[in-house]
N, C-alpha and C positions, 0 to 999 in steps of 0.2 A: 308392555313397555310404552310407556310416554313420549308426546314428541319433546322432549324436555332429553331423556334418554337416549333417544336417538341421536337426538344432536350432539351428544356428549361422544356416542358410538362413530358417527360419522367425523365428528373433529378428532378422533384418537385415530381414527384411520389416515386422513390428513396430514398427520401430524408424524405417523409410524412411515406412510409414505414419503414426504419431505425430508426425515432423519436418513432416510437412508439414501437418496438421491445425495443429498450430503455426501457420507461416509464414501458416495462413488466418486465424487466428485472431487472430493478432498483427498491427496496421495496420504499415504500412511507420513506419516509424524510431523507434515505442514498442519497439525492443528495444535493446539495451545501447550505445552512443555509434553505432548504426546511421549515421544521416545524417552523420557525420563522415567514418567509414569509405567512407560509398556517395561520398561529394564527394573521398575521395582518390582511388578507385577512376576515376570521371569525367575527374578532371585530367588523368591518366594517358592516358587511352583518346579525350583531345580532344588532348591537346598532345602526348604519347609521354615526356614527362618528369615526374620527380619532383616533388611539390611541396615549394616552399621556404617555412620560413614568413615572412610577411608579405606576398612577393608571391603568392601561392595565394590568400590573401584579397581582398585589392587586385584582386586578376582576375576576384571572383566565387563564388570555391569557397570551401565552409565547412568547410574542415578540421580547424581548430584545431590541437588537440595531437596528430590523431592526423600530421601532417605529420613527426613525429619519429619513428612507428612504423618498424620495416626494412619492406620492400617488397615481399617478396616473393608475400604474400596479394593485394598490392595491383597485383601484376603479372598474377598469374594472372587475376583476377577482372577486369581489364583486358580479358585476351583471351576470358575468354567472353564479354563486355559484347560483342565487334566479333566473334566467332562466330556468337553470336546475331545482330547488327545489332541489339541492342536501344538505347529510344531513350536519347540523351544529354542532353535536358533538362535546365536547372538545377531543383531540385524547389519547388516553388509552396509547399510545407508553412509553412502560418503557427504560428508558438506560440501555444497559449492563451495568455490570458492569468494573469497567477502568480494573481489572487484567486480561481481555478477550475480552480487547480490542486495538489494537496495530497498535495506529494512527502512519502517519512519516516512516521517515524508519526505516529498518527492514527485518531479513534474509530471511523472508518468503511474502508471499501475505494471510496467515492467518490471520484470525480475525478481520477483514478488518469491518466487520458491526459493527453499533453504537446502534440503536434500539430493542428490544429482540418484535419477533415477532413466531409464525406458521407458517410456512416457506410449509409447505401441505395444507394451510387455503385461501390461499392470493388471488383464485379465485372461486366463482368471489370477485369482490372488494365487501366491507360493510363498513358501515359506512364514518367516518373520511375518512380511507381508498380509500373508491369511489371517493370522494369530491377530495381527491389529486391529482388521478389520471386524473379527468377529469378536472381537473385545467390544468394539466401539457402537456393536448390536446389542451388547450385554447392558451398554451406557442406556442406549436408547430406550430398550424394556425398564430400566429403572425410572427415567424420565418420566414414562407413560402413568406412573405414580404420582409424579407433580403435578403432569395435569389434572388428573381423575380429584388428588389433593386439593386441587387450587377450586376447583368446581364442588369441592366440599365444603373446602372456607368458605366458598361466598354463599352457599346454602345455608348458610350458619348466620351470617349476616341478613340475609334476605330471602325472602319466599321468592323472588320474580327468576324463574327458570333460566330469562334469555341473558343476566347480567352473570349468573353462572357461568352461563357459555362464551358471554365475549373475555369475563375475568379469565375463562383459562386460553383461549386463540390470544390473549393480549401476553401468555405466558408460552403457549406450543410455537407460535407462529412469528416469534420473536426470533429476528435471524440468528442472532450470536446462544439464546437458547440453541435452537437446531443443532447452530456449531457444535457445542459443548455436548448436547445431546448426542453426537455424531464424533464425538472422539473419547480418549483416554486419559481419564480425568477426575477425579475424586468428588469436585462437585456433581459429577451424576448422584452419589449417593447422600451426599450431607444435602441436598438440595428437598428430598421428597423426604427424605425422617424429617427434616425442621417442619414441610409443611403439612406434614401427618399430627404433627405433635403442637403445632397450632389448631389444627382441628380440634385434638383434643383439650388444649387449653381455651377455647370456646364453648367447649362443651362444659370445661369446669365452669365457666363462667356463669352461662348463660342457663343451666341445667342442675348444678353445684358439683360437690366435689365428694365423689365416692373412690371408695379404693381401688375400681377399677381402672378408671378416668386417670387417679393418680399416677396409679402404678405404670398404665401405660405410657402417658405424657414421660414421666422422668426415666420410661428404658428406650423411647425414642429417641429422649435429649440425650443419654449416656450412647446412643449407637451413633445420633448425629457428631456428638464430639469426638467421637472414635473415627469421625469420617473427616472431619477437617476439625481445625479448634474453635471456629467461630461458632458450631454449635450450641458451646458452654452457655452462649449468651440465653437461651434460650428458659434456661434454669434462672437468671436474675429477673428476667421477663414474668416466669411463671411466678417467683416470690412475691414480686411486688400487688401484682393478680391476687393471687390469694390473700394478704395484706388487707389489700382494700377491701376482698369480697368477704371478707371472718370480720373486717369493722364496719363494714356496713347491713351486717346480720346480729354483731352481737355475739358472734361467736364463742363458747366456754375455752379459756385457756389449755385445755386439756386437749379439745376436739384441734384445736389450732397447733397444737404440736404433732399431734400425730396426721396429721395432714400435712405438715411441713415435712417431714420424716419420711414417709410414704413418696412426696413430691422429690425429695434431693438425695435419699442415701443411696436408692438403685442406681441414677446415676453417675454418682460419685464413685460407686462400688467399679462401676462397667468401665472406668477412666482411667483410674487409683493404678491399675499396673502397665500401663501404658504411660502414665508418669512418672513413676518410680522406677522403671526401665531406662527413662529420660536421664535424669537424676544420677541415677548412678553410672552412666556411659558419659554424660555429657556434661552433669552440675548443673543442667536445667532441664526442670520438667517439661518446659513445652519445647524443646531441641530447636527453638530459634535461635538461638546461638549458632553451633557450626550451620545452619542453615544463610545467616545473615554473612558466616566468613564468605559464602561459596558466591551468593548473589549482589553482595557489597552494600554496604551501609548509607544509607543518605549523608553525605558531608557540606550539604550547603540548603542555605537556605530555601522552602517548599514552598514554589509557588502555586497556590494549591489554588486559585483561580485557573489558570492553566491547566491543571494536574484535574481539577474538573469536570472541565470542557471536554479533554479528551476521554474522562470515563463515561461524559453522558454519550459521548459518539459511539465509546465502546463499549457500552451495555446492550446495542442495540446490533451492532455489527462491527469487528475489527478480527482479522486474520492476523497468523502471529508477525507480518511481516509488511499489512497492508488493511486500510481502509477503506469502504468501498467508496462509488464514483458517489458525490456528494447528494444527488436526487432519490437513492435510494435513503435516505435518511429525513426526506420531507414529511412524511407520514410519519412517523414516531415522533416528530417534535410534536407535531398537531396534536397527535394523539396526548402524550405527555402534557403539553401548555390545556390541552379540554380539560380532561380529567381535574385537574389542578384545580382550573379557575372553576367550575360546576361545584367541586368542595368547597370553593371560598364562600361562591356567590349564597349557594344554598344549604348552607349547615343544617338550618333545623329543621330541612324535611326530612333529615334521618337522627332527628333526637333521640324516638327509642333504638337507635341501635348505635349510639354515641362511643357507648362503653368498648363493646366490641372493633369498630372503627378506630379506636384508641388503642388498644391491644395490637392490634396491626399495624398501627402508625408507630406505635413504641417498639414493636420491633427491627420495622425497615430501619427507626433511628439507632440503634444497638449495632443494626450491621454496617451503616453509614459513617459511626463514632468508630468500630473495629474499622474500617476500610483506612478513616483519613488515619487512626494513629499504626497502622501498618505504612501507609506510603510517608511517617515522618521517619520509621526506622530503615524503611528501602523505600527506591523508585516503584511500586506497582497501581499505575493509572488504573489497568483492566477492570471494565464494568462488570463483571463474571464474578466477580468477588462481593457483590453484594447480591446473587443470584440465590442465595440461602431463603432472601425476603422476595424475590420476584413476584412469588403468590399472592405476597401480602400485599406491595404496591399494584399487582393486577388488579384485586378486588376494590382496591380504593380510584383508581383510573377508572373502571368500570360504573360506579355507584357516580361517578365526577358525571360521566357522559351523560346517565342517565336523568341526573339534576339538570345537566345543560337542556337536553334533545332525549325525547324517547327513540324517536327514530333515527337519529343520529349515530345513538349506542348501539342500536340492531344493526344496523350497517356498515357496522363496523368489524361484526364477526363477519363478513364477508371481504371486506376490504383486506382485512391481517391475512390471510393465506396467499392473496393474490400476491401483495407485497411480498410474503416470503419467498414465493415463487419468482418473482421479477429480481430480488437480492439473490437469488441462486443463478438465475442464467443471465445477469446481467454484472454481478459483480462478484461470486466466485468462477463460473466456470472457466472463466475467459482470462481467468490468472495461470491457471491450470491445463488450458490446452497447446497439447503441440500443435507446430505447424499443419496447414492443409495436403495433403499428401496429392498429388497430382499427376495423371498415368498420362498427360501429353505435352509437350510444351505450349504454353497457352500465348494466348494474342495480347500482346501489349504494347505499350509506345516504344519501346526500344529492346530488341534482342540483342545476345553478344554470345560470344564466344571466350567467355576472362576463365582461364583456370589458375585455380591457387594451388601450389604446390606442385609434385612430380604426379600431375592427373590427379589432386586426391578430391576437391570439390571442384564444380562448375559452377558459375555462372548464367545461365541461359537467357535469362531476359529481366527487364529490371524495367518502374515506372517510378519517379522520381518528380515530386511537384509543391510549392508554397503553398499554403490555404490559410484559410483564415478560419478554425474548426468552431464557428458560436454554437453550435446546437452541445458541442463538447464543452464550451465553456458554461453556459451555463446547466448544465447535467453531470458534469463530471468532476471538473475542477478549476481554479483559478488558469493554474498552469496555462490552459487552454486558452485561454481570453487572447494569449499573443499569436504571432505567427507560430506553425510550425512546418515541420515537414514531412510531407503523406509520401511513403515510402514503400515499395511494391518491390523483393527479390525472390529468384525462383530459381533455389540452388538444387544442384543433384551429385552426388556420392556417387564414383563411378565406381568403386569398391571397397570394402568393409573397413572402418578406420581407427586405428587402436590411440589415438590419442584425441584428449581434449581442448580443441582449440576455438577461440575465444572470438568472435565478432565484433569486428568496430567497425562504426558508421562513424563518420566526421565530413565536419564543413570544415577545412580548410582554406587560410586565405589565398588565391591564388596568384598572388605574388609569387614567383619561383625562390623558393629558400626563406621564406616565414612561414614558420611551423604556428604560425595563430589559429587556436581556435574557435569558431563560433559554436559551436553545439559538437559535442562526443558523448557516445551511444556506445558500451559494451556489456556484452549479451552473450547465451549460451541463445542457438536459435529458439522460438517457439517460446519468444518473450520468456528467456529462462528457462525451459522446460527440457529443452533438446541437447542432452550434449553429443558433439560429434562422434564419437565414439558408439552413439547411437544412432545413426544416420542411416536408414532404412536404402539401400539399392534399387538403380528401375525406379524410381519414383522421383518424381519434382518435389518440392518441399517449399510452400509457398510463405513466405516472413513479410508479414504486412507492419507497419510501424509507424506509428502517428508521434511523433517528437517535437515538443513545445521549442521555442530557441530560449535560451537562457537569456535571461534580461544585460542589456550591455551597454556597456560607453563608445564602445568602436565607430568607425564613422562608414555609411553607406557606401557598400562595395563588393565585389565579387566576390563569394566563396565557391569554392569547389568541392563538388559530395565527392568522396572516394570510400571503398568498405576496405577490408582486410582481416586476413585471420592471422590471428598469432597465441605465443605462449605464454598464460599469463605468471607463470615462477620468472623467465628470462628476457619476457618482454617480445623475442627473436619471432618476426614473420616471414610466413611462408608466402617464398616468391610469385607472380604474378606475371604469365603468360595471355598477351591480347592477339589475337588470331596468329597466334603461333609464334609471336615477336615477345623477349623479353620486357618485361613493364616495372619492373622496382619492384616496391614489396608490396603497391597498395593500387585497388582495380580503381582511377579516372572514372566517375560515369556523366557528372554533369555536372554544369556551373551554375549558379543562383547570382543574383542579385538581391539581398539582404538590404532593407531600410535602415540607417542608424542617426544617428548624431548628424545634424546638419554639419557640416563645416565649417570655419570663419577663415575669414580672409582679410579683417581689419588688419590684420599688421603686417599689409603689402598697400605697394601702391595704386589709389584707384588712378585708373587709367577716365580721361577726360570724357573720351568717346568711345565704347565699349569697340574692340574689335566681330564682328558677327561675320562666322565661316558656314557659309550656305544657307543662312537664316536657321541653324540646325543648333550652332554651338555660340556662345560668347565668351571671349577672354575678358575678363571683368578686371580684374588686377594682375600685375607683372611687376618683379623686384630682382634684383640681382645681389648677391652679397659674396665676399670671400669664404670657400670652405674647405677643408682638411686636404684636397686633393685639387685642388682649381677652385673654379669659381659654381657658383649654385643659382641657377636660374627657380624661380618661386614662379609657377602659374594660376593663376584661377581659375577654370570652366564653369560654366551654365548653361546647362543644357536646356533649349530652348523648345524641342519637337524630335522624338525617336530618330536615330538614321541606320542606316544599312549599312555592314561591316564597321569590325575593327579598327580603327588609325590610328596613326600614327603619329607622335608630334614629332616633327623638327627643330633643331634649335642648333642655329650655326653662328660662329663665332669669330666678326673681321676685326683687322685694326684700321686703323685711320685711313690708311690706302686699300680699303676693297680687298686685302688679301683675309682669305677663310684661314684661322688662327686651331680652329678644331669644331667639333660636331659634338652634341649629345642627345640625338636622335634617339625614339622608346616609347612605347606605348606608355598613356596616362597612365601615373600611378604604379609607374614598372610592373604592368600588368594585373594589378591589383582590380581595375575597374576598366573592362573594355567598351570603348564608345558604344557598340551597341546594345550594350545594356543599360543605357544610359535614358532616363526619364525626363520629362519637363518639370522643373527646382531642381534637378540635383545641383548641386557646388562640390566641386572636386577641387581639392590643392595636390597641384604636379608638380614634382620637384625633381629636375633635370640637371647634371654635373658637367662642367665642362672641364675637362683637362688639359688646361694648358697656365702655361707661367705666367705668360704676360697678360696682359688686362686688357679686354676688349674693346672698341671704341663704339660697336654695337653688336647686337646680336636680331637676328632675325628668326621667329616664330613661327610656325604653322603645323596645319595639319595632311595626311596625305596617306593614300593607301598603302599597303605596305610589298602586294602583288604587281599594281599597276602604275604606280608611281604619283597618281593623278593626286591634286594636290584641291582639296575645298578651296572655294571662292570665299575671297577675304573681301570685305566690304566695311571699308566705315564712312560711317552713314551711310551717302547715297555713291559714293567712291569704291570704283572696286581698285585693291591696292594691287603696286609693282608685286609679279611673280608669286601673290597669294600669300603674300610672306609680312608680318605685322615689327615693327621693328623697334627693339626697344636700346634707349641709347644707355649706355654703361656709365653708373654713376662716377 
C-alpha cells in the first residue's frame, strides 16, 4: 500500500468519524426533510409498496412530497430497516410550536430546532429514534463511495496522488456534505452512482468506449435516476462525449450506433417503469406535479442573485432551520475564489487534460441549469442539490490550487478536516444543546427567590448585563455589532411538570403602564431544546442568552428586564411569587439604561441662562401649553455628571397672589428614565400635568429627593436661587 493509499485510508477514516459525530449531534429529523424521507422509507418496509400520494397520508405516513422522490434510496434503506429488524414505529416527534421557532434569518442562532423532544433521553437511541439514526449510518457507508469516487475522478485527470486527496477532503470534509452524509436522504445515493459513472465516463474517454465501460456507465446513470431525477442529466453529458469522441476518430456509423445503444437503452430500460408508474397515477412521469401542489409553486418574480448567494452559503453549510455563525464560512470562500482564479490564471498547464476538465465542468453546468430551472418552478436555494456534481467541482478546485500554490493545495488537505471540526463544535453542537445541568446553586451577581406558578419552576439566581459582543460581531453575525444583552438564569423544577410552558425575556419600558418593547425573547429553555415538560428535578439548569437589541427609533431611557413563563395557545401566565409576596405574572430582575435617539427640544423655549441643579443636571428649555386635563408643563434636562439616587421633579402651580393653585410633582419621564441613570449628553423631554382650571401666573420647578425631601441646589450662573426652585412665568 502507497502513501498515496493510505492517505485515501486515513481521510475515509476522518471522514466515517466526523459523519457520525454528526448523526450524534444532530436529533433525529432536524436534518434536511429527514422525517419525510424516514415515513417513506417506513411505508415501504411495513406494506412492501410505494407510496402514493394521498393515500400514504390517509394511512398515517407523513410523506408529503417526498412520495414523488424515485425510489430507489427508499428501497435500499427499506432493506437495511428489516436487516436490522429495526423498530417500525410511527415517530411520536411533536413540532414546536412556530412562536419557538425561528427558521431564516435572524439576530440570534436561537431556537433553531423544529421537533420538541428530551434532549437528556436521546441515548441511547429507542424506538423510531434508533431506526433514524441507524439509517443515517446506511447514508454514511454510501457516502464513503463518493469519496473513494471522487479520488478516482481526479486519478483519471491526473497522476499527482496529493490533488486526489485534497479533490476528495474538498468533498468529505465539506460541512453540509457530513450533514447529508449524517442524515435521511436520497442524495446519499444519487450522489456516488453519478460519481462512479463519471469515472467511467473518463474512462470512455480517455481509454475509449468498450461494452463494458458502456454498459456500466449507462446502469449507473439508470440507478442514479432512480435515486433522484437529476441523475438523467448524466446520459446527455455522456451523448455529447461520445459525439465528439466517434468524430474525432472517425468513427464507422455502425460502431457509433451501437455504442449509442449500449450507452442509453439499459438506462432507459431501469427508469421506463418508474415513469410509466408516474404517468398513470399522476399524468406525469416525473410526479412533479402533485409534488409542486404540496411545496407550492414560485408566483413571483426570482431573484436569483439572492437565491444565489444563499445556495453558495448553503452548499457549504446550512441546517434546515439555520446557518452557521458567519467565520465558519471564511475558508470555503478562499477555497472556492483559489480554485477559480488558478483555473483562469493557468489554463494551459493542463492542456492535455483539457478534454476531461471539460466533461466535469459540463457536468457541474447540467446540474447548475437543473438547480436554477427547479428554483423557477419552487422556492429551493439548498446548495445539496447540486451535490450530484460535488466531485466534479472538487477535482476542479483542486487542480485551481495547484496552478495557484503547490504547497498551498497540500495544505489544504489539512486545513478542510480542522474546519469541519471547528463547523461541528462551533456551529452545530451549540444549536442542539440543553441547558447546563447544575448540582448546586452557583455564585452570581444576584440570587433570588422568584417562583413561577404553585412551586412549579424556581428562579435561584440570575446575572443580567449590556455588552458590546465585537469578538461575536465580527465571528458570528451582524446582529452582534449592536448592543445586547448577556443574560445568566438558573431555573430548577421542584417537580415533574406535565405541561409546556414557554419563556420570555423582555425589556420593558419602565414607565408603569407602557407595555413598550425594546427586545422580546421567546424560547423553550436550552435555546429551544428543553421543553418543560422535560425539566429534569434536583438539578439547576443553567440558560445563558446573548440577545442583540433590535434596531430602533425610541429615545434613550430605562427599560426593565423581566422573564416569564406562560401558554403559548392562551397567551395566560403563570403567577409570580418574590420571597413569598405576590408579584403579577412576570419576575422584575433589573433595569438598563438603553442608548436611543437623542432627543430634541427645539420646539420649547430656550431658556436665556440654563438653570444648573448641583452642577449635576441643566434645565436647558421650559414651555407651558394648554392640555386635555389642565395645563402641560415641557422640560428639558442635560445631564451634565452622574448623580446618586432617584429624583424627583417638582413643579407647583400659583396665581398672582402666591397662592399654590396645584402640584404635578414625578419623577423624569413618569418613571421612564431615573436620574441615576442618567449620563453626561443625555437630553430628556419631561412632561409634567397640572390639574387645575385656572391659568397660572407662575410655576416653579426643581428637583428633590423623594425619602428625604432635600431639594438640589439651583444656581444660575453664579446665583444660587430662592428655595432651589427655577421659575417659569405662564404665558
Amino acid at each position: 500500500m502507497n502513501k498515496t493509499h493510505i492517505g485515501l485510508l486515513l481521510l475515509l477514516m476522518a471522514f466515517f468519524s466526523l459523519a457520525l459525530a454528526w448523526n450524534s449531534s444532530v436529533p433525529a429529523y432536524e436534518n434536511l426533510d429527514e422525517l419525510e424521507h424516514t415515513e417513506v422509507i417506513r411505508h415501504i418496509a411495513i406494506t412492501g409498496r410505494l407510496p402514493i400520494h394521498g393515500e400514504a397520508e390517509v394511512a398515517g405516513f407523513h410523506v408529503r412530497q417526498e412520495a414523488s422522490q424515485p425510489p430507489l434510496y427508499h428501497l435500499l434503506s427499506a432493506a437495511w430497516v428489516r436487516l436490522w429488524d429495526l423498530p417500525l414505529e410511527a415517530p411520536t416527534a411533536k413540532p414546536i410550536p412556530e412562536t419557538f421557532v425561528a427558521c431564516g434569518s435572524g439576530d440570534t442562532s436561537y431556537n433553531r430546532v423544529t421537533w420538541s423532544r428530551d434532549p437528556y433521553l436521546e441515548f441511547p437511541w429507542q424506538g423510531h429514534r434508533r431506526t433514524t439514526h441507524y439509517l443515517r449510518l446506511l447514508s454514511t457507508l454510501l457516502q464513503c463511495a463518493t469519496v473513494i469516487g471522487t479520488w478516482a475522478l481526479a486519478r483519471r485527470v491526473t497522476p499527482r496522488g496529493y490533488l486526489a486527496l485534497l479533490a476528495s477532503a474538498i468533498v468529505a470534509f465539506n460541512p453540509q456534505f457530513l450533514l447529508i452524509a449524517a442524515g435521511v436522504n436520497n442524495d446519499n445515493l444519487v450522489t456516488p452512482l453519478a460519481t462512479w459513472a463519471l469515472v467511467l465516463l473518463l474512462d470512455i474517454w480517455k481509454r475509449g468506449p468498450t461494452p463494458a465501460r458502456l454498459l456500466g456507465f449507462s446502469v449507473l446513470t439508470g440507478l442514479a435516476a432512480l435515486s433522484k431525477l437529476s441523475g438523467i442529466g448524466l446520459l446527455g453529458l455522456a451523448g455529447i462525449t461520445l459525439l465528439v469522441y466517434t468524430w474525432q476518430r472517425r468513427a464507422p456509423f455502425k460502431q457509433v450506433l451501437v455504442w449509442g445503444l449500449l450507452l442509453g437503452i439499459p438506462a432507459l430500460l431501469l427508469v421506463a417503469p418508474w415513469l410509466i408508474r408516474n404517468w398513470q397515477l399522476y399524468g406525469d412521469p416525473t410526479a412533479l406535479a402533485p409534488m409542486l401542489e404540496i411545496v407550492g409553486s414560485t408566483t413571483t418574480h426570482v431573484d436569483f442573485w439572492g437565491t444565489f448567494q444563499l445556495m453558495l452559503r448553503s452548499y457549504w453549510g446550512q441546517l434546515p432551520c439555520a446557518f452557521y455563525p458567519r467565520a465558519l464560512y471564511w475558508h470555503f470562500f478562499i477555497l472556492l475564489s483559489g480554485g477559480f482564479l488558478g483555473l483562469l490564471l493557468r489554463p494551459r498547464r493542463y492542456s492535455p487534460e483539457r478534454a476531461s476538465l471539460l466533461i466535469l465542468g459540463g457536468w457541474f453546468a447540467i446540474i447548475v441549469i437543473a438547480w436554477i430551472r427547479w428554483n423557477a418552478l419552487t422556492p429551493a436555494t439548498g446548495g445539496r442539490l447540486l451535490f450530484p456534481a460535488a466531485p466534479a467541482l472538487a477535482v476542479l478546485l483542486a487542480i485551481g490550487w495547484q496552478q495557484l500554490h503547490r504547497n498551498l493545495a497540500r495544505a489544504w488537505s489539512g486545513l478542510l478536516p480542522l474546519g469541519a471540526l471547528l463547523v461541528l463544535l462551533f456551529g452545530v453542537a451549540p444549536l442542539f444543546t440543553p441547558p447546563l445541568r447544575l448540582s448546586t446553586t452557583p455564585l452570581t451577581t444576584n440570587t433570588a427567590n422568584i417562583v413561577f406558578g404553585a412551586d412549579d419552576i424556581t428562579l435561584h439566581s440570575y446575572e443580567g448585563r449590556l455588552v458590546k459582543p465585537r469578538l461575536a460581531c465580527w465571528l458570528a453575525q451582524s446582529s452582534y455589532c449592536r448592543s445586547a444583552l448577556d443574560l445568566t438564569l438558573d431555573f430548577e423544577a421542584s417537580h415533574p411538570l406535565s405541561e409546556d410552558w414557554g419563556l420570555a425575556v423582555q425589556l420593558v419600558s419602565a414607565r408603569p403602564g407602557d407595555n413598550t418593547l425594546r427586545l422580546t425573547y421567546d424560547a423553550w429553555l436550552g435555546h429551544g431544546n428543553l421543553p418543560t415538560s422535560a425539566f429534569p428535578t434536583g438539578n439547576l439548569l443553567r440558560e445563558h442568552l446573548l440577545l442583540p437589541l433590535p434596531e430602533s427609533s425610541l429615545p434613550t431611557q430605562a427599560w426593565k428586564l423581566q422573564v416569564a413563563f406562560y401558554d403559548e395557545k392562551t397567551g395566560a401566565r403563570l403567577p409570580v411569587t418574590v420571597e413569598g409576596q405576590p408579584s403579577g405574572d412576570a419576575a422584575a430582575l433589573n433595569i438598563f439604561r438603553i442608548p436611543g435617539n437623542q432627543t430634541t427640544c427645539d420646539a420649547f423655549p430656550l431658556l436665556e441662562t440654563p438653570a444648573h441643579f448641583n452642577e449635576a443636571i441643566a434645565l436647558t428649555h421650559a414651555g407651558v401649553e394648554p392640555g386635555p386635563s389642565g395645563w402641560e408643563v415641557h422640560l428639558c434636562w442635560e445631564s451634565l455628571k452622574a448623580v446618586d439616587g432617584d429624583y424627583t421633579v417638582f413643579v407647583h402651580a400659583y396665581d398672582a397672589d402666591g397662592a399654590l393653585l396645584g402640584t404635578g410633582d414625578g419623577p423624569p419621564m413618569a418613571q421612564a428614565f431615573p436620574t441615576r441613570l442618567w449620563q453626561p449628553g443625555d437630553r430628556i423631554l419631561d412632561i409634567h400635568t397640572l390639574e387645575t382650571d385656572r391659568a397660572p401666573a407662575s410655576i416653579a420647578v426643581g428637583l428633590y429627593h423623594p425619602q428625604t425631601g432635600a431639594r438640589l441646589e439651583l444656581f444660575l450662573g453664579t446665583e444660587r436661587q430662592p428655595d432651589d426652585a427655577f421659575v417659569i412665568l405662564s404665558p
